[in-house]
C-alpha positions in Angstrom: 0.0 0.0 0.0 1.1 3.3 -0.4 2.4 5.2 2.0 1.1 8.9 3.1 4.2 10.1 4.8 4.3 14.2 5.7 7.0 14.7 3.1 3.9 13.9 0.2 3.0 17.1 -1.0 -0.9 17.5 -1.3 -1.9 17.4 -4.9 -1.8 20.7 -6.7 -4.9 23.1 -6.7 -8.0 23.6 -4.9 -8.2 22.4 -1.5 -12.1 21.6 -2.3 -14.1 19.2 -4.0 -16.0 20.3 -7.1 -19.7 19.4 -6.8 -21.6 19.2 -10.1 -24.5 21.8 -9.8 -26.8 19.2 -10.7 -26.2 17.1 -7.7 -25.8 19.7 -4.8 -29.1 20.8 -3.3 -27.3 24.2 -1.9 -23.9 25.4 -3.1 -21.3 23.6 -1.2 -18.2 23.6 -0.6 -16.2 20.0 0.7 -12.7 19.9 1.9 -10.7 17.2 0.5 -8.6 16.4 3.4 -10.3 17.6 5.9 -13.1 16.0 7.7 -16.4 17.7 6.1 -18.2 19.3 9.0 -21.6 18.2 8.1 -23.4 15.0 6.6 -23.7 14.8 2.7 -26.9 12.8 0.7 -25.8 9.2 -0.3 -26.2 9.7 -3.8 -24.3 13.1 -4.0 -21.2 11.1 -1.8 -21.1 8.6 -4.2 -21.5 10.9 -7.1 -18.2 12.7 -5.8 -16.3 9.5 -5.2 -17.4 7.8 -8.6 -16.1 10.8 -10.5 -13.0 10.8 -8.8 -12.5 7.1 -9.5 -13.1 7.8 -13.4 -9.3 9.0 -14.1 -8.3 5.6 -13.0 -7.1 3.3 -15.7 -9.4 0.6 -17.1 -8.6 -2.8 -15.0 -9.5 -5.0 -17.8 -6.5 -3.2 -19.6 -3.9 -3.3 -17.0 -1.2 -5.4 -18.7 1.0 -4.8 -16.1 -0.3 -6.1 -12.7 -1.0 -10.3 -11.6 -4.0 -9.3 -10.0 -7.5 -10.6 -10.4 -9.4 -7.9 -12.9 -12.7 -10.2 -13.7 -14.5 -12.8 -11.7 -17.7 -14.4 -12.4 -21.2 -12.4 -11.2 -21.9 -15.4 -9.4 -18.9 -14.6 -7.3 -19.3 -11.2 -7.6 -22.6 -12.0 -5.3 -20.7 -14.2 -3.2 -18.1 -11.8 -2.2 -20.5 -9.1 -1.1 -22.7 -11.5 0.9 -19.3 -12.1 2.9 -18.0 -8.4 3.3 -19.3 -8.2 6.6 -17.8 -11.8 7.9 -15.0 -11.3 10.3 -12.3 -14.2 9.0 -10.5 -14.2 12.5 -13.8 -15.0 14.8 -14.4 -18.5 13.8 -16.4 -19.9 16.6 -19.0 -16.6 15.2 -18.3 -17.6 11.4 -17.7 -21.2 11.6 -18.6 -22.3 8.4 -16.7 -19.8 6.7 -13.3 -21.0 8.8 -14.4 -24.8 7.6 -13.5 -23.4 4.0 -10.8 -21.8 4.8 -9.4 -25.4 6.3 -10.7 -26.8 3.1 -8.8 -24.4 0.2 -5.5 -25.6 2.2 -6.2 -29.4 2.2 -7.4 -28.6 -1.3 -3.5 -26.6 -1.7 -1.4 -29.5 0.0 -3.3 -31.6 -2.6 -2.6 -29.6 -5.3 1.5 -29.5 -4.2 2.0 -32.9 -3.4 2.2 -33.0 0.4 3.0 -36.3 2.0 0.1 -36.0 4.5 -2.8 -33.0 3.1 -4.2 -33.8 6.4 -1.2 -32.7 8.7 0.2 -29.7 6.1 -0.4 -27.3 8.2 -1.0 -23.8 6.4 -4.0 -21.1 6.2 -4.8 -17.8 4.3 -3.2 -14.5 4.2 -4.2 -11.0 3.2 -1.6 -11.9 0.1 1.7 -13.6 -0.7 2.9 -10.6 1.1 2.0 -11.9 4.5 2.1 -15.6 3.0 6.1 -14.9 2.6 6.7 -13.8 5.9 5.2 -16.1 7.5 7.5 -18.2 6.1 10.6 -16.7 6.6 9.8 -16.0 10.0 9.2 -20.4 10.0 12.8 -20.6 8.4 14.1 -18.5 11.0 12.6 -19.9 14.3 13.6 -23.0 13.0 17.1 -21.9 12.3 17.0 -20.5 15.8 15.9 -23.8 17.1 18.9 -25.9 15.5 21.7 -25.6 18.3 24.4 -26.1 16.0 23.4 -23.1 14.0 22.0 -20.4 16.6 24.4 -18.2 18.4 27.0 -18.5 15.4 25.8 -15.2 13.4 23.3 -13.1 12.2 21.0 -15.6 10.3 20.9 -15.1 6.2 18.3 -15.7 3.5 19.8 -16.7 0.1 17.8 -15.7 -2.9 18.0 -14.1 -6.5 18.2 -10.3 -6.8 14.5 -10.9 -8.8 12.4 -11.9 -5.7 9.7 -9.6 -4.8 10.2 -6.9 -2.5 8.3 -8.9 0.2 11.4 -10.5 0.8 13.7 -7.7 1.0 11.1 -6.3 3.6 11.1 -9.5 5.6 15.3 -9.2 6.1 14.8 -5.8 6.8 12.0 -6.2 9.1 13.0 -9.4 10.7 17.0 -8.7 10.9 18.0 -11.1 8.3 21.1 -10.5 5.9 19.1 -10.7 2.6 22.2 -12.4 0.6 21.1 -11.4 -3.1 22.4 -12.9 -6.3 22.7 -10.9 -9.1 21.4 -11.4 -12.7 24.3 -12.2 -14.9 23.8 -11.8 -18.8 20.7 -13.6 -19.9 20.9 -15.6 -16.9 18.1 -13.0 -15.1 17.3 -15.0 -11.9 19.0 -17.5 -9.4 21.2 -20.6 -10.2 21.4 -24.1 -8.0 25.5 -22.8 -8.4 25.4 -19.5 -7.4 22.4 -20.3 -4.6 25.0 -22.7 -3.2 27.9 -20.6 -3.6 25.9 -17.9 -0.9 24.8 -20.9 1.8 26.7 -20.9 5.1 26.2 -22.3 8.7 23.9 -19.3 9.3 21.6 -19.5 6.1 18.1 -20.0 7.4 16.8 -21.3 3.7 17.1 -20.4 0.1 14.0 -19.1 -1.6 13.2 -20.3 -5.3 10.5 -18.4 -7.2 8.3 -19.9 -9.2 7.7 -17.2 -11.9 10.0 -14.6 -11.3 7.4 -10.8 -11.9 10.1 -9.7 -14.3 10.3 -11.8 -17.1 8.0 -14.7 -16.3 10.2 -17.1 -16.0 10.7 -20.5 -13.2 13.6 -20.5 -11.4 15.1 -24.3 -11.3 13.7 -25.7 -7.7 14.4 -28.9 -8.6 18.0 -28.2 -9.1 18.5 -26.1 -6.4 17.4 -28.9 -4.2 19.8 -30.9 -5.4 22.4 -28.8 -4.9 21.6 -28.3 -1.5 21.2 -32.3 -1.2 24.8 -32.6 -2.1 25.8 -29.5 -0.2 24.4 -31.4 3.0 26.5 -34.4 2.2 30.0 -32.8 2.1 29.3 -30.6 4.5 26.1 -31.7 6.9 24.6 -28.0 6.4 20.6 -28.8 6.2 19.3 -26.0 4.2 15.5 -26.0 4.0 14.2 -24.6 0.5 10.8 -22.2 0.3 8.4 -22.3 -3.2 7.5 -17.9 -4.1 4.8 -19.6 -6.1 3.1 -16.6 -5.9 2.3 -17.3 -9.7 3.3 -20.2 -10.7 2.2 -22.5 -7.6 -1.4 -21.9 -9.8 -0.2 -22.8 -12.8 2.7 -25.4 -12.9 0.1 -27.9 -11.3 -2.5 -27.2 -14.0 -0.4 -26.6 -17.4 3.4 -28.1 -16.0 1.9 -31.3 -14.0 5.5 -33.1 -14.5 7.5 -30.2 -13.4 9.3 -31.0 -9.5 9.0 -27.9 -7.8 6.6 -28.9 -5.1 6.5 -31.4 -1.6 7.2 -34.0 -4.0 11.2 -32.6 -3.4 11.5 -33.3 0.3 13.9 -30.4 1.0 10.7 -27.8 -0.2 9.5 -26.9 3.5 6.9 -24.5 2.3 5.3 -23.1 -0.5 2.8 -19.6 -0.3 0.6 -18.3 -3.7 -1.6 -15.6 -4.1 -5.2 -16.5 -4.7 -5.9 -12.8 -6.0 -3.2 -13.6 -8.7 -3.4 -16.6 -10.8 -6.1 -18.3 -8.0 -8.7 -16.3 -9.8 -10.3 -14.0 -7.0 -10.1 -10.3 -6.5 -7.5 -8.8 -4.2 -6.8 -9.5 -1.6 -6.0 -13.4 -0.5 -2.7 -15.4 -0.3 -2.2 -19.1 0.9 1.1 -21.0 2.8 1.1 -24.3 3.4 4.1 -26.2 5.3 5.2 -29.5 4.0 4.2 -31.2 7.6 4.1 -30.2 11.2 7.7 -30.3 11.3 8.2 -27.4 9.4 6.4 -24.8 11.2 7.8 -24.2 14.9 5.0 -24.9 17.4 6.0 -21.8 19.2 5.0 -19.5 16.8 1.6 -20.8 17.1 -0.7 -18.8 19.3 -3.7 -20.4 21.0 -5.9 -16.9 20.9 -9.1 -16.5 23.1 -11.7 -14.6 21.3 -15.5 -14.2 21.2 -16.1 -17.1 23.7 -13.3 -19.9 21.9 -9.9 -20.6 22.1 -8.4 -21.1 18.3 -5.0 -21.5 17.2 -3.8 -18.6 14.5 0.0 -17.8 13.0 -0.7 -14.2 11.1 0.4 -10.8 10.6 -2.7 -8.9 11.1 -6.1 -10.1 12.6 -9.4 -8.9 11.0 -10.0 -9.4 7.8 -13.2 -9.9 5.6 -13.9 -13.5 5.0 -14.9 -13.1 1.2 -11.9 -13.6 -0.3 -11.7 -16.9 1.1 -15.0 -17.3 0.6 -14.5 -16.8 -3.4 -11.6 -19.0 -3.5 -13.7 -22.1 -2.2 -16.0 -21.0 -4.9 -13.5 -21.1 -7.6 -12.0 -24.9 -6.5 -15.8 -25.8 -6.4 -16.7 -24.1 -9.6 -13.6 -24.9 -11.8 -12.3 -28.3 -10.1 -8.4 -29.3 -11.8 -10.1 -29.2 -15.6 -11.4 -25.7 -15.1 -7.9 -24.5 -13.7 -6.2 -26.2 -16.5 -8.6 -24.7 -19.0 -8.2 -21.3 -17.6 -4.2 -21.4 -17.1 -3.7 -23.2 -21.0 -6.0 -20.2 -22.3 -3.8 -17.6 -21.0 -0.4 -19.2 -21.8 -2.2 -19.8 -25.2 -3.0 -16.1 -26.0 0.4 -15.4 -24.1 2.8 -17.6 -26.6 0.8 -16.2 -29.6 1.0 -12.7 -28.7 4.7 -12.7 -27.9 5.3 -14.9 -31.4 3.4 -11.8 -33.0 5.4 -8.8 -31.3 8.7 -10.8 -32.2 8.0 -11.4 -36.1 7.3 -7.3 -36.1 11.0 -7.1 -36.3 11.7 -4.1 -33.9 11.2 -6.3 -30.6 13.7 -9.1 -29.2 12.0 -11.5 -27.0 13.7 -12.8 -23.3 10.9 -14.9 -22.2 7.9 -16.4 -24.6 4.9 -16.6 -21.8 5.6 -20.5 -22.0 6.1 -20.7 -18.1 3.8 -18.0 -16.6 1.4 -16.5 -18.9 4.3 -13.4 -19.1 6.5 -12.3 -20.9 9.4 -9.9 -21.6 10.8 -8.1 -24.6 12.9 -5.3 -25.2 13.7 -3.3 -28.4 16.3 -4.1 -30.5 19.8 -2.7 -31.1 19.5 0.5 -34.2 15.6 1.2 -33.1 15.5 5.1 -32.8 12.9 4.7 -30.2 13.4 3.5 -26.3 10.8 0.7 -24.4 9.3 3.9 -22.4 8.9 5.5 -25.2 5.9 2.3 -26.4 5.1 2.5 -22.9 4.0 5.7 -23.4 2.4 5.8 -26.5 0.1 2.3 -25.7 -0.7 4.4 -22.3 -2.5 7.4 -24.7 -4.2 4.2 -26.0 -6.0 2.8 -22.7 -2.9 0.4 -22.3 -1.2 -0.2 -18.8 2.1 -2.0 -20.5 5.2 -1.5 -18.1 8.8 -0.8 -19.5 11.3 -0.9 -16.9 15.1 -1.8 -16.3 15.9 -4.6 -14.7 18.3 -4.5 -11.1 22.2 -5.5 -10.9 24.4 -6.4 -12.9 21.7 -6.2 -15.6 20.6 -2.0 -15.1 21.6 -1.3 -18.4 18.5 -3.6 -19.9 15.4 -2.3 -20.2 12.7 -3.9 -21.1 8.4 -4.0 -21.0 6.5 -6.8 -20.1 2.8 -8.2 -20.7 1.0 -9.9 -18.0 -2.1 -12.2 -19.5 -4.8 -13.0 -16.9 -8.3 -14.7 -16.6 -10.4 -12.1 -19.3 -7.6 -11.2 -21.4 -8.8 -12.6 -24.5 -7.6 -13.6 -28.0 -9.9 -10.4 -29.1 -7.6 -8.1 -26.8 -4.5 -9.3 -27.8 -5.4 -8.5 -31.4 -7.0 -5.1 -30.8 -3.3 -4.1 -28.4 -1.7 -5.6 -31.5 -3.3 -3.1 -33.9 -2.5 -0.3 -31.4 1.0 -1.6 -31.7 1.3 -1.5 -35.1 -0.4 1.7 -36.2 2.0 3.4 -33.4 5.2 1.6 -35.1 5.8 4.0 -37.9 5.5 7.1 -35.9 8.4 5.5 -33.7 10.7 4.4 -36.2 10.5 8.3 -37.6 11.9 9.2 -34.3 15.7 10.7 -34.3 15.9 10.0 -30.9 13.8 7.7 -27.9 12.3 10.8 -26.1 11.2 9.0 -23.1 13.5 7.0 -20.6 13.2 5.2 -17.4 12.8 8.4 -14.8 8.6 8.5 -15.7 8.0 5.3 -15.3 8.1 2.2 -12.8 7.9 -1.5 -12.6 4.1 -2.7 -11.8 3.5 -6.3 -10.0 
């Protein structure tokens, strides 16, 4: 979320809101960030909010974020029956905490744990939360090993990719975040160079599966092994946690032979975002531990509340149940086919889209949108014209596309990148492709690129 910090200048202007003569019984005259002194109508409220919300950008259009745009009306009425369901007071809203029990059996399931039954796991306000959660399990259980706590300040190894979750998490939780670089079109972590950074003090290595800049899995199954043979010369036992943020929804579905999961023993955990590639509005993530084993019991806490005692492992507290509500929905409505329907159609319309933008002949691909439904592609060497600068001109269009550089050693690439969700059809891709070709000739008569990397920033 963003942060309103007293540096943030107010925006420029009136200090007022503007009330559309038709609407306002009286004139009137309402502070924007003040409190207004008196009551307003309902209808002229939501007037003033609506109208405020028009200059957003179009959801359906955002090619830049992982987050759910479109869900079924049928959901849609789900959801709002739920709004008002607390998901932390389960002995008030029992049912709805017997669903949330069910989506992570259904998970376990879904990622090959040994027992579904005794993966322990629940629901998060996103793979935000999910991912400290389980560093925060990496590290108590790092803490609890007595040949490892005492010797140094405790170390997370993970590619300079991961999302800034993690970077937060070894800021927040004093952990050394030990960060590999991206190394020429090698743009995210290695099974060597993981290795390389493990010491006594390394709490875990994190893998992602679908890394947000270019789409692409990072090699769990390798990296495990590493580790496995790490463990042998040296006896350092080096758990491994799945960022399936992404991909933990669509490996199983359109990868189903793909290792990533609990079927490698060293994976201790794995978190996704249900408001990603899960298929319901923002905002729900999911972590589920391989077994009991994996998740210290003393981070547990047995809460009393509203007349039961229940045991919960979060970051915050209350939270609307709907979210989870929807996600049961989805598993119910969709089953393994309707995932793998869903998933295939988007890495369909993905693969053909990037195929198109590459035979244009002004665009290099890096990633195809065979792994996630994402891909990147930057513009090719002699182009007179700079990524920001078709950033900008598909944004005049109605287009959220992101261009964006990526982070060491690889600053000097820039690149822009196409996220295809659930309601991105075949019928979109075409119409952004004939955006992207009627603004082609105008960019090649540039002498110069005229935007660069200062106006814009990478969207997840």
């Amino acid at each position: 979320m963003a942060l309103a910090h007293p540096s943030r200048e107010p925006e420029p202007g009136s200090s007022e809101v503007s009330v559309n003569p038709l609407y306002a019984r009286v004139p009137m005259h309402i502070p924007k960030n003040e409190l207004p002194a008196r009551e307003l109508d309902p209808e002229l409220a939501y007037q003033i909010v609506h109208d405020e919300l028009m200059l957003d950008g179009n959801a359906r259009l955002n090619l830049a974020t992982f987050v759910t745009t479109w869900m079924e009306p049928t959901a849609d009425k789900l959801m709002a029956e739920c709004f008002d369901k607390n998901m932390i007071d389960k002995d008030e809203y029992p049912r709805t905490a017997e669903l949330e029990a069910r989506c992570v059996r259904m998970l376990a399931g879904l990622w090959n744990a040994p027992d579904t039954h005794e993966a322990p796991g629940c629901s998060t306000t996103g793979s935000s939360e999910a991912c400290m959660l389980a560093g925060l399990a990496l590290k108590r259980r790092w803490q609890h090993n007595a040949s490892g706590a005492g010797t140094g300040k405790p170390n997370l190894v993970m590619g300079v990719n991961v999302q800034v979750c993690w970077e937060k998490f070894a800021n927040y939780w004093d952990v050394e975040a030990r960060l590999v670089p991206m190394d020429g079109d090698r743009f995210h972590l290695s099974a060597e160079e993981a290795v390389k950074l493990c010491d006594e003090n390394t709490i875990g290595v994190v893998a992602v599966l679908g890394s947000t800049f270019d789409g692409s899995y990072e090699p769990v199954e390798q990296i495990c092994q590493a580790l496995d043979e790490l463990q042998a010369k040296t006896g350092l036992d080096i758990p491994v946690h799945v960022d399936g943020a992404s991909g933990a929804m669509i490996a199983p579905f359109c990868d189903p032979d793909l290792r990533w999961d609990f079927r490698l023993p060293r994976v201790a955990s794995i978190n996704t975002s249900g408001h990603k590639y899960g298929l319901v509005y923002p905002g729900v993530g999911w972590v589920v531990w391989r077994d009991t084993a994996a998740l210290p019991e003393d981070l547990v806490f047995q809460v009393n509340y509203l007349g039961g005692t229940m045991p919960t492992f979060a970051l915050n507290f209350s939270r609307p149940g709907s979210q989870v509500v929807t996600q049961y929905y989805n598993f119910l409505r969709l089953g393994f086919d309707g995932y793998r329907r869903v998933q295939q159609a988007c890495r369909d319309v993905a693969t053909n889209l990037s195929k198109q933008i590459e035979e244009l002949g002004p665009f290099r691909l890096l990633t195809r949108g065979d792994q996630l439904p994402v891909f990147a592609f930057t513009v090719a060497g002699g182009q007179p014209f700079s990524v920001f600068d078709v950033s900008s001109g598909l944004r005049a269009r109605g287009w959220q596309v992101p261009a964006y550089t990526f982070p060491a050693n690889r600053t000097d690439l820039a690149v822009l990148r196409i996220v295809v969700r659930n309601g991105f059809s075949p019928d979109l891709a075409d119409a952004l492709m004939t955006d992207l070709k009627q603004m082609l000739p105008a960019l090649t008569a540039l002498e110069h690129p005229r935007q660069g990397p200062s106006s814009f920033a990478h969207g997840t």
